[in-house]
N, C-alpha and C positions, 0 to 999 in steps of 0.2 A: 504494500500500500504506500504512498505517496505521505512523506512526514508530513507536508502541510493537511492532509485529509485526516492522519492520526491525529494530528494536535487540536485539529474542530475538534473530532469525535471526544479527546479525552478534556478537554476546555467544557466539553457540555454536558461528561459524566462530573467534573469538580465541582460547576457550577451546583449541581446536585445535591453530592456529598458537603458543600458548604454551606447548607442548610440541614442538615443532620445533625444530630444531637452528637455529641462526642464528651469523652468521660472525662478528657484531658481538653483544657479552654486551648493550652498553647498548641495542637493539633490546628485547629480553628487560623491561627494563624500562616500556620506553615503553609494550609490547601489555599486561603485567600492570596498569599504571595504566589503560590504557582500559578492560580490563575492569572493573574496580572503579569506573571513571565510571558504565560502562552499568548496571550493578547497580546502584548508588546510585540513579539515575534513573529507574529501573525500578520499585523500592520505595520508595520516597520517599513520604513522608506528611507535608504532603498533596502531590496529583501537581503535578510542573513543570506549565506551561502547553504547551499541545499543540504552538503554535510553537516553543517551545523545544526543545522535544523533538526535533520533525522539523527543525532546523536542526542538532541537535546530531547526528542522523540521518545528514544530511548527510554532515558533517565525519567522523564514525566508517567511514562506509562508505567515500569516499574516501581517508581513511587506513591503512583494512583493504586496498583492494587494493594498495597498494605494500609493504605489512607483507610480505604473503600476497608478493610478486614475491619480496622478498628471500628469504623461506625456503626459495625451490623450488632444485635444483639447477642451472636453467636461469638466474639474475639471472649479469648478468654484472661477476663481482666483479672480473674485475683493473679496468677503468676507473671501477670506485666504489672501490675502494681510490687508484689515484691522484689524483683529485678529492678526497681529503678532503686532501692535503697544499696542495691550490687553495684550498679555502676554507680552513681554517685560516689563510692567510696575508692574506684579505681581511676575513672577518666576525670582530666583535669576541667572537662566544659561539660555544662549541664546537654542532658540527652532526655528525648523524649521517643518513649516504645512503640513502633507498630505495629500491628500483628496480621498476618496473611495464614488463612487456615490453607493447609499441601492435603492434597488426595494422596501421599506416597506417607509413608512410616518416616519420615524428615525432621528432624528436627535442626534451625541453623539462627544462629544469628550475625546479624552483619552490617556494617556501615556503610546505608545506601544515602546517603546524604546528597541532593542534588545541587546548593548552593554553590560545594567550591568551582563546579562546574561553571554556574550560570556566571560569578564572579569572576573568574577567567576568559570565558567565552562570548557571554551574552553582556559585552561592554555597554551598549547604549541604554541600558535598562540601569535607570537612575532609582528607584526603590531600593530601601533602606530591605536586605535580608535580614529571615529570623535569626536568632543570637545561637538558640538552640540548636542542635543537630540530634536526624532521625537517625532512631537504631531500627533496625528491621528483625524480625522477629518468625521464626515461621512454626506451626504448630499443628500436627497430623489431626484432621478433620475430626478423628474416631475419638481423639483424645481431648479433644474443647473443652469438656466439662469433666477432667480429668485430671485437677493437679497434682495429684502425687505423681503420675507421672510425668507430665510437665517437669517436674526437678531435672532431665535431665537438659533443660533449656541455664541451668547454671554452669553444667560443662563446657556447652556452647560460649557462654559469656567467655570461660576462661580460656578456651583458644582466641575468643575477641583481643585477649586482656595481652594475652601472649605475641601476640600477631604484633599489634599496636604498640607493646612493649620492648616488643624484640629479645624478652626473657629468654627464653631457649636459646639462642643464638648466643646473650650474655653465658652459658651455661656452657656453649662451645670453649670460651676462650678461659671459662676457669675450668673446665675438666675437657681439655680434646680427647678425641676420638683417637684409640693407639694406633699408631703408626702400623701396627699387623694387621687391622681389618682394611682391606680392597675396597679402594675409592666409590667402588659401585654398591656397597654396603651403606654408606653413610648416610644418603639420605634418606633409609630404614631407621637409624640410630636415631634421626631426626626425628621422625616422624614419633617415634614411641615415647620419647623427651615429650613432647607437645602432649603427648593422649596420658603420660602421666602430669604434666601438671594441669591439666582441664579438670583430669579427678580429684586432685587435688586439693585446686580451688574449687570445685564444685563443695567435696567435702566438708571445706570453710564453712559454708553455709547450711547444708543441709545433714551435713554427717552421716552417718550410714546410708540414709537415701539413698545415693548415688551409687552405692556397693549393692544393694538393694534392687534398685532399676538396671544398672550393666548385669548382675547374675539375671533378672527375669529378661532379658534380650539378647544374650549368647551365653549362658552358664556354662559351653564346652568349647568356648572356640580358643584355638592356640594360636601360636604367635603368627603371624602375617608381617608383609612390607609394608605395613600401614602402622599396625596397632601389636602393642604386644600381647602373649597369652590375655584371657580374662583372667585368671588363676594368680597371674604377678603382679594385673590393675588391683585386685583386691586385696593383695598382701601389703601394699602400697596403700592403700586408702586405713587398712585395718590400722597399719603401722603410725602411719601416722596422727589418728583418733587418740590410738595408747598413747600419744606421748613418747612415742620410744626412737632412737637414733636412729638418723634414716642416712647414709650418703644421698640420696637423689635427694629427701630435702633439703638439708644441706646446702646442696650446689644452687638450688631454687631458692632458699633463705638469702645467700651471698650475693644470686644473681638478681631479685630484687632487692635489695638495698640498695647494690650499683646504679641500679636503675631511675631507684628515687619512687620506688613502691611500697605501699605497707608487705611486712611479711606475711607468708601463711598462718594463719591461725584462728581456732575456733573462732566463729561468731553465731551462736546459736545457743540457746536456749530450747531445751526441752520441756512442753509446758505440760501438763497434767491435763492431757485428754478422756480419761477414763472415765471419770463418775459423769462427764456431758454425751461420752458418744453413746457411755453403757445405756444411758436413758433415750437416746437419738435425738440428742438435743445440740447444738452446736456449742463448743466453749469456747471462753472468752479468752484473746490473744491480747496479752501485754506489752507493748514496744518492740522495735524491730524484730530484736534475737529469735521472740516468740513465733513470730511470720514465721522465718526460714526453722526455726524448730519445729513448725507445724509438720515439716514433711519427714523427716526422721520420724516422729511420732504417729503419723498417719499410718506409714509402712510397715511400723512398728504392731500397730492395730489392727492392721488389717491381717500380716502373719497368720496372728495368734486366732484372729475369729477363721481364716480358712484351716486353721491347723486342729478348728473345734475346740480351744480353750477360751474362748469371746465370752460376751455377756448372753446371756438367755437370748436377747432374742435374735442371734446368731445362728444360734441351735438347728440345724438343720434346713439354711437358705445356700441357696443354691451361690456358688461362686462369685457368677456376674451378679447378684444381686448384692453379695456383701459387697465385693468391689465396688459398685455405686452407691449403693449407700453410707459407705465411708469416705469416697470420696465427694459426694455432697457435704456431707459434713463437713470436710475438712474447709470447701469451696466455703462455706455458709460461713463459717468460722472466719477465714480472711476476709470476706468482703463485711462480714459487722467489723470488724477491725477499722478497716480502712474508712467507713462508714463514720465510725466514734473521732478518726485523724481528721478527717472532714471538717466534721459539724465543730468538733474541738477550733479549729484552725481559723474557723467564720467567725469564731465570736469574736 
């Protein structure tokens, strides 16, 4: 198709979506600046250059579908409300979440941010860009109203955090690769560096969680040119929970501080779900910690009720039904949470 035909069509899906309700005001912003891009570049005399255009094409469309995810009722806000208190604590510019529901088992996150673009590219467009930048978010359809599994979108964050840090890389230069393994090895080494500090840092946050959710989506799988054993991801997660000496953290402690990052370390609270969910009542989350200890806890709960030691009315329901029903719970729980930061924050 013709970028100037894509940017009508996606100029008159935004106009849309910026009249949609959204959960985040500064969202509101970011669609109204793009329309005001695509119009500027639409009209423009004389026209951008045709590559311009359909790059810039690009960029619009792909950040129109996560626009478009967060406005529907179906984005699943309590794990994009927890994730923003994640980044906040890593990136040095405030960010605002998207979310785009995948028909594929996917989970990713990623800085699709279209400003540095338009500020480079689209010189004649004299508006003032948002301050903010979009994080993009993507979250398998099946699993929308499914945060405990969602936890594994904090892994995500930490190859984000990796990426953008250059952590691993710092981890080359204080521990290289011995000079015995075959240059066509290394960027295996690589690859398994990054997938253990994503658990890591997932870890930070959610604790067992993520040992939890990697055992229930490859409990057998052994080491690959991507990822190492799951067997040695989880002796590494375990290890590190205990408190107990790690070289690879280590290397990770050293190579953020060079960095100018906080180190790894718990940040979660386990809060006492039992006497709320026993009853099926949602319980009440106390400050951050509590969010991201909500998911350790959930996994923790749900175990025990598939394992037939739950509360009564466990007793004899079928699988998928305790599964959603704990994790509704858990959902119902974050979003009164976030509900009480709210209303707290207005007065």
């Amino acid at each position: 198709m013709h970028p100037q035909t894509d940017l009508s069509l996606l100029l008159k899906s935004l106009s849309q979506l910026s009249r949609s309700p959204y959960f985040n005001k500064g969202l509101e912003e970011h669609t109204r600046t793009l329309i005001d891009v695509v119009e500027h570049v639409l009209t423009a005399s004389p026209k951008y250059d045709d590559v311009i255009v359909r790059m810039l094409a690009d960029k619009v469309w792909l950040t129109h579908r996560y626009l478009q995810g967060s406005t529907t009722k179906e984005s699943p806000y309590e794990i994009e409300y927890c994730l923003r208190f994640a980044l906040a604590q890593w990136l040095p510019f405030k960010c605002l979440v998207t979310t785009a529901l995948t028909d594929e088992k996917d989970f990713h996150l990623q800085m699709g941010d279209p400003w540095e673009f338009v500020a480079k590219t689209i010189t004649r467009f004299d508006k003032p860009l948002p301050e903010s930048r979009l994080v993009f978010i993507g979250v398998p359809r099946l699993y929308k109203d499914m945060p405990l599994f969602c936890c594994a979108l904090y892994h995500e964050l930490g190859h984000f955090v990796d990426v953008t840090g250059k952590i691993t890389a710092a981890t080359l230069l204080l521990d290289p690769i011995p000079e015995a393994i075959p240059d066509k090895f290394h960027a295996n080494i690589i690859c398994h560096r990054r997938e253990h500090f994503a658990d890591l840092f997932a870890a930070c946050y959610v604790g067992s969680a993520i040992g939890d959710m990697l055992h229930s989506i490859s409990p057998d799988a052994g080491i690959s040119e991507t990822h190492p054993a799951t067997a040695k991801r989880l002796d590494v997660i375990r290890s590190f929970l205990a408190d107990e000496d790690s070289e690879i953290v280590g290397a990770f402690q050293t190579a953020l501080t060079q960095r100018g990052f906080p180190p790894l370390a718990k940040r979660f609270e386990i809060p006492n779900i039992e006497s709320s969910f026993d009853d099926i009542r949602p319980c009440v989350l106390v400050g951050e910690q509590q969010l991201h200890g909500m998911f350790p806890a959930g996994w923790s709960y749900l175990a025990k009720a598939l394992n037939g030691d739950g509360a009564p009315w466990t007793k004899g329901a079928k699988p998928v039904e305790l599964t959603k029903i704990i994790n509704d719970l858990a959902e119902k729980s974050i979003r009164n949470a976030s509900i009480r930061q709210l209303w707290a924050e207005s007065k």
